[in-house]
N, C-alpha and C positions, 0 to 999 in steps of 0.2 A: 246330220244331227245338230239340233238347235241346240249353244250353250246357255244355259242358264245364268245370266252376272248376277252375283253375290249381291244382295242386299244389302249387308252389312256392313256397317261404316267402318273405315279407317281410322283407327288410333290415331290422334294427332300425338305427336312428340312434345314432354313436357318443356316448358321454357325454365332454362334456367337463370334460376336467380343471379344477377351481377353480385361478381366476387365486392365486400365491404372493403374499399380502402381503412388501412390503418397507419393513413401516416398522409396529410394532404396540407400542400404551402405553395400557393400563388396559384391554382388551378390545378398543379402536379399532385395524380394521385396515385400512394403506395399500396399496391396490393399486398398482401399477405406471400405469395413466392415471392413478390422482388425484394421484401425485406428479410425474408429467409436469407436468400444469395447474398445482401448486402452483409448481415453478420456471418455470415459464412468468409466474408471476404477480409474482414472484419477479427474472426477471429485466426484466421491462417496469418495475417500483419501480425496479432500478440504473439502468435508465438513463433516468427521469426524473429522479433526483438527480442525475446525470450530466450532461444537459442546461442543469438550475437551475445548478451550479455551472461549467459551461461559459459561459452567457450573464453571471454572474455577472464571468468575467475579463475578457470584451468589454464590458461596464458600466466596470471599472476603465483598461483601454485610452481609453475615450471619455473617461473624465474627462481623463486627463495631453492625450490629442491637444486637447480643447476649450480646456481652461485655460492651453493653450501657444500655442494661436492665438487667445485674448484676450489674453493680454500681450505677442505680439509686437505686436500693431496696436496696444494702449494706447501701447509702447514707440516703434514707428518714425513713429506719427501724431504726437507731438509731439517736439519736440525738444529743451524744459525737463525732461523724463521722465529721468532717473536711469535709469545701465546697473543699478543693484542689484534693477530686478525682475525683471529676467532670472534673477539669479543664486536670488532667489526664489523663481521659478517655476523653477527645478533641483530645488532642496532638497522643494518640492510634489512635482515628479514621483517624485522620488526614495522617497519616502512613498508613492505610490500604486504603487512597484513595491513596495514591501517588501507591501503591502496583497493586493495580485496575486500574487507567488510564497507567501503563506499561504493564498489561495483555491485556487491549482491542486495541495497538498497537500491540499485536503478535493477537490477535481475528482478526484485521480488516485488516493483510496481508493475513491471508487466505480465510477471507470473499471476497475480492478483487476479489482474482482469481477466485471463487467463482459467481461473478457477472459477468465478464470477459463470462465464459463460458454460461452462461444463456443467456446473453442480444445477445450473436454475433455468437454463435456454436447452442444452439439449438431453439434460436427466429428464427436464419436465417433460421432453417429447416422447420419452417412453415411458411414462403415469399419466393415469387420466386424472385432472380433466385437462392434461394439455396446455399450463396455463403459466407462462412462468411469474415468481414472484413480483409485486409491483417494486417494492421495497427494492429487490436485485438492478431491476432498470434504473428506478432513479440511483442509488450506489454506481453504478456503472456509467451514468451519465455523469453526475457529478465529479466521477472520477476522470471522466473525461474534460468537464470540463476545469475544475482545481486540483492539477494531479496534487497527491499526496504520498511520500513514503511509507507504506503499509507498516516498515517496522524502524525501530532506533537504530544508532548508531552503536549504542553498547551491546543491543541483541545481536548485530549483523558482525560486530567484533568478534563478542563472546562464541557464539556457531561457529562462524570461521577460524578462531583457535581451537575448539574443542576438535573439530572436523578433521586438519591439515596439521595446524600450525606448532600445535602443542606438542610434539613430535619431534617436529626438527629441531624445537628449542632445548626438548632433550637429549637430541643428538651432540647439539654443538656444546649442553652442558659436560655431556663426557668427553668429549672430543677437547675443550676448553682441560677441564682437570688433567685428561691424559697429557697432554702436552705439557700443563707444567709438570707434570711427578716423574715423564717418564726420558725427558730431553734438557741435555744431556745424556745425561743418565736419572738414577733412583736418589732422591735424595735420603742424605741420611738421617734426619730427624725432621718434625714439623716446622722447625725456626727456619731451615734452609728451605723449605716447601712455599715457608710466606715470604721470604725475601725472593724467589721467584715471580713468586702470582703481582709483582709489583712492577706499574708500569709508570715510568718517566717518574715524577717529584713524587704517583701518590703510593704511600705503602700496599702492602701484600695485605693485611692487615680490612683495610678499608676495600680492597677491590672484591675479598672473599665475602664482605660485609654485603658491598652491593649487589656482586652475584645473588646472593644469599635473598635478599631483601626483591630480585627481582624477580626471581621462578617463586616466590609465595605471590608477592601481586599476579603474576598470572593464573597459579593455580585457584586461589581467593576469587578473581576477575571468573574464573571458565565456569567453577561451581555457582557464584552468586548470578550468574546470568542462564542457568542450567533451565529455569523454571520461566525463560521467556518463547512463549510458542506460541508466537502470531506473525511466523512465516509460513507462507500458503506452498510452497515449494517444497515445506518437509513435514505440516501434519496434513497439510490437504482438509483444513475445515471446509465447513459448510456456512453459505452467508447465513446470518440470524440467531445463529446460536452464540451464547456469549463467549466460544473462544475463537470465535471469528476476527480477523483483525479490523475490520469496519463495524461492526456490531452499534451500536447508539448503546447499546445499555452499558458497556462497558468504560463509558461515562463516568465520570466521578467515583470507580469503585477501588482506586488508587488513591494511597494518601504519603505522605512521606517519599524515600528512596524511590520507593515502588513509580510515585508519581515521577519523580524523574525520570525513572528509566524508559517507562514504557510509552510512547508517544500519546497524544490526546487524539483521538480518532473517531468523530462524533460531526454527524450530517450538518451542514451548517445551513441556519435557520436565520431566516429573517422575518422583518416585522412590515409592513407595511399599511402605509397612510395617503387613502384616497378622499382629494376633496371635490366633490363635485355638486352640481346642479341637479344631476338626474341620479338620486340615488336607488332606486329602486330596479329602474336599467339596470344600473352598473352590477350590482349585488346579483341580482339576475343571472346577467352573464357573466361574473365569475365563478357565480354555484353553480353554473351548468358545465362551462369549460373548463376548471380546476377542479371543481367539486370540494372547494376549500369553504370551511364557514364566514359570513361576512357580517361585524359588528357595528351598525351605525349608532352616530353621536350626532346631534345636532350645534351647531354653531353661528355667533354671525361674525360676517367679516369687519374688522375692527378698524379700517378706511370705505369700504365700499357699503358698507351697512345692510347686503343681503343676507338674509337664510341661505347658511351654506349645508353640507350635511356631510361628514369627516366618516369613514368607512376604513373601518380594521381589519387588515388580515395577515393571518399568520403561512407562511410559505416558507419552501427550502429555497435555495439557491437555482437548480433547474427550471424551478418554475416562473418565476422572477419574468421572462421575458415574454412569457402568456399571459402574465397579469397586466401587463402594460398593455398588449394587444390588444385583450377582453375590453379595457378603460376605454382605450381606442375607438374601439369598433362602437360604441355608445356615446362616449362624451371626450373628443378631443382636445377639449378646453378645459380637463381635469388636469390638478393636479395631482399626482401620484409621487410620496415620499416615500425611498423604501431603505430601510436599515438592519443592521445585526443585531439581533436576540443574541440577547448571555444565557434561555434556556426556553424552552416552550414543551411543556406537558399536556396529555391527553390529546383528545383529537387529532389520534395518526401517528401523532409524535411519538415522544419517549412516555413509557406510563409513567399514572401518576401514581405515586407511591408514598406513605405516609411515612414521616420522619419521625 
């Protein structure tokens, strides 16, 4: 029996489209997986730093809690023991809290970045369209490339007494009073109470004074800094919104105390001044490779006597080393001046907002 062969064409298999690099320097080009992998790799480094200087604050806790419970037993075992190790082992802890709100400033730079990547690289991977914020990359690159302490020094005090610290010091304040009221013995009136609490030349008098004068600073210190939450470690913000600790808006909306306390935290912008021959090249290729606007001015040179043509543009910090390339790749005999903006509104930037 004769077979009959099929007529009918073969489906050719479609071609697929080559995967877009997103990320190309010196012929080397980034696919889309291998830049996955790289912040994958990327984000496991933050948060092993993350961790080192996490266990690093529970290191500094163990010391104040250990060296507060050897000198209260050296203190309440004998009863020739002086109330003034108490008052020393205060002024200790008080040292390991400062030691501890400068660890949870390097803890809460790499917590940052840390947040950074969760909230906008892999939340974005499960919402369409998939896309994470531009805003979050350059923040994340600028943070990479001028770290910065997400939060002050009084916020990372304040946290770390209210958290730990403020505790112990109320431990060692009874522990301090029990000692003098109750060793010897009970004294019999208050005059004999303050000729106790009196150490070497300075009276009872003044020591109960500073006690007194030093648990209000702290408790004044824990309250007035209650209302700073631009640690990403304990509200867990979201970049963009304005209690984010990077935010651009949160810019100027401190004035006074306020403005002291809370660090200035605002993408740093520059200006830059292109002078060149080819200016409509260069412009060109800056609106295509930054996609920044570019203002020309005309000029002549005031020894060489040509038409020059002086090109404005306004950029962050990141960008800075592609605006140089872009000049490059056009006109190497450019000069390119670039400096710091004290503020640049609209386009991209901070809005503009009417005063």
């Amino acid at each position: 029996m004769a077979v009959k062969k099929s007529t009918k064409a073969k489906s050719k298999p479609k071609k697929e489209e080559p995967e877009e690099a997103v990320w190309t320097y010196r012929g080397y080009h980034l696919k889309s997986s291998e830049f996955v992998t790289a912040m994958v790799h990327f984000f496991r480094a933050e948060i092993q730093r993350a961790n080192v200087w996490r266990q690093r604050l529970d290191t500094t806790t163990n010391w104040a809690v250990v060296v507060t419970g050897a000198t209260l037993s050296i203190a309440f075992s004998q009863s020739n023991v002086h109330h003034s190790v108490v008052l020393l082992n205060t002024l200790l802890v008080l040292w390991f809290l400062f030691i501890e709100a400068r660890r949870y400033r390097y803890y809460e730079l790499w917590s940052y970045r840390v947040r950074l990547m969760e909230t906008d690289f892999y939340a974005a991977m499960l919402v369409p369209p998939f896309h994470p914020s531009p805003e979050w990359a350059e923040n994340l690159a600028e943070n990479l490339l001028t770290p910065s302490f997400p939060i002050s020094m009084w916020e990372a005090f304040g946290r770390r007494l209210r958290r730990n610290y403020y505790w112990i010091f109320l431990i060692l304040l009874a522990s301090w009073v029990a000692k003098i009221y109750l060793f010897p013995q009970a004294p019999n009136n208050i005059d004999e109470f303050m000729t106790r609490s009196s150490v070497g030349p300075v009276p009872g008098e003044v020591m109960i004074g500073l006690g007194v004068a030093f648990y209000i600073f702290l408790a004044v210190f824990a309250i007035a800094t209650v209302n700073m939450t631009r640690a990403t470690g304990e509200i867990l913000p979201r970049f963009g919104e304005e209690s984010a600790p990077a935010a651009p808006s949160m810019e100027g909306k401190h004035t006074g105390l306020r403005a002291l306390l809370v660090p200035r935290r605002r993408r740093r912008q520059l200006m830059a001044l292109i002078i060149t021959d080819k200016a409509q090249t260069v412009s060109d290729r800056i609106m295509t490779d930054l996609k920044r606007g570019v203002t020309s001015m005309q000029g002549k040179g005031m020894y060489t006597g040509k038409d020059r043509s002086i090109l404005m543009c306004a950029l962050t910090i990141t960008e800075a080393h592609a605006l140089k390339s872009a000049v490059a790749k056009e006109d190497p005999k450019a000069v390119v001046i670039v400096s710091p903006a004290q503020e640049i509104l609209g386009g991209g930037f901070a809005p503009l907002e009417e005063g």
